[in-house]
N, C-alpha and C positions, 0 to 999 in steps of 0.2 A: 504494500500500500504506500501512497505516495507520502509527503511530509505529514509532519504531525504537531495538534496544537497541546500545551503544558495542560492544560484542562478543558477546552471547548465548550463550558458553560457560558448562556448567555443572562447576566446583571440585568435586574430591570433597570429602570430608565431612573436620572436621580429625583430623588423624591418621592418614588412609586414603589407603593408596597408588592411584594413578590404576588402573583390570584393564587387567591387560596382555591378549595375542593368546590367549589356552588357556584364559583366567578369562570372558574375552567369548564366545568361541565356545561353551562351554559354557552358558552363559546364553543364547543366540541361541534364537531356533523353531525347528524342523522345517524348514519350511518356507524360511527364509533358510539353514538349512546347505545342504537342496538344490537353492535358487536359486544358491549358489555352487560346488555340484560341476558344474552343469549349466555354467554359465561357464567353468567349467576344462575341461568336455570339450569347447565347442565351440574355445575357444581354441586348444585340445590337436592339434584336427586342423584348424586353420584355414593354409588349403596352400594355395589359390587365389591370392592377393596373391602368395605369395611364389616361386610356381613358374609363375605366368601367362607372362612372357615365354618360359620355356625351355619349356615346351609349346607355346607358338604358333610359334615356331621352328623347335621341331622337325619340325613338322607344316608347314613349307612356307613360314608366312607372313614376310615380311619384320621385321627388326629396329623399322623405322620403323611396321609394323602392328601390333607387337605392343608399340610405347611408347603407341601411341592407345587400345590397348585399358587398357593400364594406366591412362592418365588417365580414360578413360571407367568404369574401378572405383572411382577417388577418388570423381570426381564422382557416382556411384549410393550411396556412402556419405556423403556428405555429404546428399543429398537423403534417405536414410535412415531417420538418425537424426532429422531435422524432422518427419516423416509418420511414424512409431515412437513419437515423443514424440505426436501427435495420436491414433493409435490408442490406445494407453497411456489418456488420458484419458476418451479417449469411448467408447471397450468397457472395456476393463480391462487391467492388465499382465501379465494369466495369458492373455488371447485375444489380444494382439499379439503375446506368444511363441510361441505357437502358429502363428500366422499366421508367420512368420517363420522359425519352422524348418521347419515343412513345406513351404513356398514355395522355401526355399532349397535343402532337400534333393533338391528335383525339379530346380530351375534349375542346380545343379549338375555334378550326373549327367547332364544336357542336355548339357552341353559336351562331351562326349565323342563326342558324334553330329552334332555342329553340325558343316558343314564352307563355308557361304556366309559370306563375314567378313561383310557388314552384320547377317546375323541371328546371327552371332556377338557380334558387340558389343551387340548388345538383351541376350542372353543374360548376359552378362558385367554390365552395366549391372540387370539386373535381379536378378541374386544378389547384388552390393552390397549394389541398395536392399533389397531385401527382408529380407536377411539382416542386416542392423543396426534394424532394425525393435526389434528383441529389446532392446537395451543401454538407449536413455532408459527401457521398460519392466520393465529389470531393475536399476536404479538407482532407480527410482519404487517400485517396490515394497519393495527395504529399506529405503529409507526409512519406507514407512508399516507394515515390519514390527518395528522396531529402534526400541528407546528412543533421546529423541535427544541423551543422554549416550554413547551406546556409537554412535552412528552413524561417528562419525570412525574409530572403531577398525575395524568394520564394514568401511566403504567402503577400508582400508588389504587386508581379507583378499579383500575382492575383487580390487584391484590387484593383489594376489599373485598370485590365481588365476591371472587374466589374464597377469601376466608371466611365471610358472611356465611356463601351455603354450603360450603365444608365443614363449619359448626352444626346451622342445623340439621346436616343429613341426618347426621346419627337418629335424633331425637324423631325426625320423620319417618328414618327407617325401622326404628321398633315399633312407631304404631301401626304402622303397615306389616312387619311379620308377624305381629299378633293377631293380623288376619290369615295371612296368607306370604308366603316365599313368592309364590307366582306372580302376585301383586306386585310384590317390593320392583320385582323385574320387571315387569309392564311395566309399570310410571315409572322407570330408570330408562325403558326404551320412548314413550312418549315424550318424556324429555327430551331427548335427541332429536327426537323429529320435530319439538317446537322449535330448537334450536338451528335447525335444518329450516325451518318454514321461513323464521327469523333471517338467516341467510339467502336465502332466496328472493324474500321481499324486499330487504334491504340492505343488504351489501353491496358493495359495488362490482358489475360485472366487469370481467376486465382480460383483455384479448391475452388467446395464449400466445407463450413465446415458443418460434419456432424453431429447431435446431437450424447454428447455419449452415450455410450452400456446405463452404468449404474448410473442413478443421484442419489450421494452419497449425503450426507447431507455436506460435504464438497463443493463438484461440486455445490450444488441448492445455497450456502451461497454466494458462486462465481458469478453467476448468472448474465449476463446481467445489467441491471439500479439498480441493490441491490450495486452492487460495486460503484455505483457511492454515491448511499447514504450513502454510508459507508465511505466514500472517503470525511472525514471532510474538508480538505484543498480545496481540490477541489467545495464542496459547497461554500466556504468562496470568492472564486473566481467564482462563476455564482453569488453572494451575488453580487458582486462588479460590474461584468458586467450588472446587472439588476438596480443599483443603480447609475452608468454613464450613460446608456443610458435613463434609466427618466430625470435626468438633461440634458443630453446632446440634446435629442427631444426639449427642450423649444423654443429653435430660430424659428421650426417654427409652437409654439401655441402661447405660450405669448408674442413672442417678438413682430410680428406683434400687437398685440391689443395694447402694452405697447408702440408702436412708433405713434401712432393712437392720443393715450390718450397723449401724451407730444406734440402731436401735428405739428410735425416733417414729414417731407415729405415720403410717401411710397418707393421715388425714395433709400432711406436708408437702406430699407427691400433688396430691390433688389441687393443692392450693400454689404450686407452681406454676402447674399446667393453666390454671385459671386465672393466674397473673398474667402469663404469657399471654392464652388467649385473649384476656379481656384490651390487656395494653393494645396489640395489635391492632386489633381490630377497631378500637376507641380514637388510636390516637395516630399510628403511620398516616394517614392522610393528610391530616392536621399538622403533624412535624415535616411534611412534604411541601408543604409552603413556604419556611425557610431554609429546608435542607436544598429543596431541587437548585437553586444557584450557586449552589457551594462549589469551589474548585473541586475535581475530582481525588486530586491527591488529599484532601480535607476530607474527605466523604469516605475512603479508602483508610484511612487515621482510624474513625470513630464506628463506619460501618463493619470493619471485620476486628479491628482493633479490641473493642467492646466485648467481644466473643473470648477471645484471651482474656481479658478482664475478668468477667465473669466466670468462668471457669476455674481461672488462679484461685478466684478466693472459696471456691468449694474447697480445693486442695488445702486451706488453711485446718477446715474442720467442717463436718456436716452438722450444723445446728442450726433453728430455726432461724434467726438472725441471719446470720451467712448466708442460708439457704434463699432466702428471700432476697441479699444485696447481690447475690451472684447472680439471679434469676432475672433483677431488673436491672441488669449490669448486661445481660447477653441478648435480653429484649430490647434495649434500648437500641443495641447494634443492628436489629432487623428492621426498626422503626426507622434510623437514621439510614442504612445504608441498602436496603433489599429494592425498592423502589429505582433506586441508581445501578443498582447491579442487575437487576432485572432490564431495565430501558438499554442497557449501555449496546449490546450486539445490534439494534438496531442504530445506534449512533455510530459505531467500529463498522459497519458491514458496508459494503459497494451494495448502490441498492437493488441492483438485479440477483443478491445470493443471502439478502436478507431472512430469508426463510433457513438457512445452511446454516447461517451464523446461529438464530434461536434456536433449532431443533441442538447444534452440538451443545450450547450452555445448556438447552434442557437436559439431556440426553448424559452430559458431566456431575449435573443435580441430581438427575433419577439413582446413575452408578455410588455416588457416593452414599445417597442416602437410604439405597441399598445395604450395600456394605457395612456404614456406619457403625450400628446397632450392632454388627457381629465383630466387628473390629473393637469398639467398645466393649463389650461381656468377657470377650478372651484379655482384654487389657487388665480389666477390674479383676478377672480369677488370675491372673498370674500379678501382675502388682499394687491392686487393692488402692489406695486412695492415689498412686502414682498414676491413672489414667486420666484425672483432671493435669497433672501436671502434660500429659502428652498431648490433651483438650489443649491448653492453654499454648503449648508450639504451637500446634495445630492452626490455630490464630493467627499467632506470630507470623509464620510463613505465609499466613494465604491473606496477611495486610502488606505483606513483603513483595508477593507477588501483584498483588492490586496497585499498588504502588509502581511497578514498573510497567504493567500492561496495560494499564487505565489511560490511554490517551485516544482523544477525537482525532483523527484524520486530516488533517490540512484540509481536503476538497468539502468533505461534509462541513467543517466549519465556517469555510468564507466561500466555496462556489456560488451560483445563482443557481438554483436547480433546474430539473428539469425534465419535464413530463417522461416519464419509464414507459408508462402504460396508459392503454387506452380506457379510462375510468368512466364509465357511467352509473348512474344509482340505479338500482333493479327495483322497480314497485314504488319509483318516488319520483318528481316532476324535477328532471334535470337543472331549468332553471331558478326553481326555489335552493338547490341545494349551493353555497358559496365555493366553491372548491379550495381546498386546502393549500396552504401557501408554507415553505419551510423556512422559516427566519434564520440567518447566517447567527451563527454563536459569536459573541464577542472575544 
């Protein structure tokens, strides 16, 4: 990639307070408000992951068959989000969402009829992949629909969405199994297809790209995920998102066994978890109004920094106290900096491979926080409160790496942009919609 700027954020104007979450969202398209309701319905009914094991259970199979199927979901998400980021580029992010909710909502509803475990687990492995198809395409696109002054704010309402209805699945998805499993899995497939409808109606349709005439040896070096590995900063920075999110997983492998072992009441656990969530959700939008113009190396300091922080002082001692300043010590770090690490591949990427760049961070987030958890539990049984100490590297290095890989692009910062694609709204009066304009970063 061509030069590069120290930070690439753009300062509001002097005088002018940064728009907050109501001033942004009002400004947004059409189109990105209902890329983000669609996000929030599928999240909303997204029941699979978390009710997989007690429906396989219930239905006969073994504890141990129903952990394989769980990891064989990780891994169909993780493969995903990489072929989601490819489709995203090479048709468009309105036809990989498409592709992906209607693929899901059948593979879905499938499980209900499935009863051989091997073609259960294809099934299970195929509504993964298929069904994250959607996210590098749904990150790629507001991007290329959001000024990229407001993108950080942006990508902060999506997180919400997201966490909003990843909170209340849970509590939807028991009232729903207390009727019926087949149920939970219908309205997890109906979902999809509102979310599909939702795309259809209002996304913007947008012309495929076509392979060209003739792949030069120039064109093949350009190529798709080769750019990406070539694109040193940009690894330095999936380096660092792979190395927070191993630390950051730990609250919930070791911190449970580690509050167990000090001997401190479970009710501790729970009151983490419910700091964590409630801060999030409450407040990352909110602190995204003075964070999103923050220099990146600033953001890079407190966003992964914070996570070392917090961790360190588990490793002091597991007591309520601790427990609690560690907890709003590693939260703070999601609040300040996930918003900017979530937006950034779409500020880092050329915008024809913006889809490649999302799906690889997602696809480096899914492996990690995979792992994590198993990486943590073997840390804790062989050296017990030293695994916050490895937490606490773990930080170190991946604000080490955010630090060197975190820079905008020279062209993204000051080019004039300019039209990739041929964008129309699908279901909406072209000329009511403003079309979107990308403001050069300061």
């Amino acid at each position: 990639m061509s030069g590069e700027t120290q930070d690439g954020q753009t300062p509001p104007a002097a005088g002018e307070a940064p728009p907050g979450v109501f001033a942004t969202f009002r400004q947004t398209p059409v189109q990105v408000k209902a890329l983000l309701a669609g996000v929030f319905v599928n999240r909303l009914a997204g029941f699979l992951q978390i009710f997989l094991v007690l429906f396989l259970t219930h239905h006969g199979f073994s504890a141990g068959q129903a952990g394989i199927a769980l990891g064989v979901y990780g891994a169909g998400g993780v493969i995903g989000t990489t072929f989601g980021g490819y489709l995203s580029d090479r048709l468009s992010a309105r036809t990989a969402t498409l592709i992906s909710m209607g693929g899901s909502a059948v593979l879905i509803v499938s499980i209900t009829y499935v009863k051989i475990y091997g073609l259960l687990l294809l099934v299970v492995f195929g509504v993964s992949c298929v069904g994250l198809f959607f996210r590098p395409a749904a990150q790629a696109m507001l991007t290329e629909l959001t000024p990229q002054k407001s993108l950080v704010m942006v990508t902060a309402m999506y997180r919400m969405g997201m966490n909003l209805g990843t909170s209340a699945a849970p509590v939807i998805g028991v009232a729903l199994v207390s009727i019926s499993y087949n149920l939970l899995f219908w309205a997890e497939g109906i979902a999809a297809l509102i979310y599909g409808l939702i795309a259809i109606n209002f996304l913007p349709k947008q012309a495929d790209k076509p392979a060209p005439a003739v792949a030069t040896p120039e064109a093949k070096a350009r190529n798709g995920y080769r750019v990406i590995m070539a694109d040193w900063r940009y690894l330095f920075y999936l380096a660092s998102v792979l190395f927070v999110t191993l630390a950051y997983g730990q609250y919930t492998a070791a911190l449970p066994l580690a509050i167990v072992h000090a001997k401190e009441s479970l009710w501790w656990y729970s009151a983490v978890i419910v700091v964590n969530a409630v801060v999030v959700v409450t407040c990352e939008a909110y602190a995204t109004k003075f964070v999103q113009n923050w220099p990146l190396r600033l953001t890079a300091l407190f966003g992964f920094g914070l996570v070392a922080a917090g961790y360190a002082v588990y490793a002091i001692g597991i007591m309520p106290a601790l427990l609690i300043l560690g907890t709003l010590l590693w939260t703070g770090s999601e609040i300040i900096g996930a918003p900017t690490t979530w937006a950034y591949p779409g500020l880092a990427a050329p915008p024809d491979l913006r889809g490649r760049y999302f799906g690889v961070m997602q696809s480096t987030f899914g492996i990690a926080a995979t792992v994590g958890p198993i990486v943590g539990v073997t840390l804790w049984n062989h050296l017990g409160r030293g695994v916050w100490v490895a937490a606490a590297v773990s930080g170190v290095v991946a604000t080490i790496c955010a630090r060197i890989g975190m820079r905008i692009p020279a062209a993204t910062a000051t080019d004039e942009p300019t039209p990739e694609r041929v964008v129309e709204p699908a279901g909406v009066d072209a000329a009511a919609v403003e079309s979107p304009t990308v403001e050069p970063a300061g």
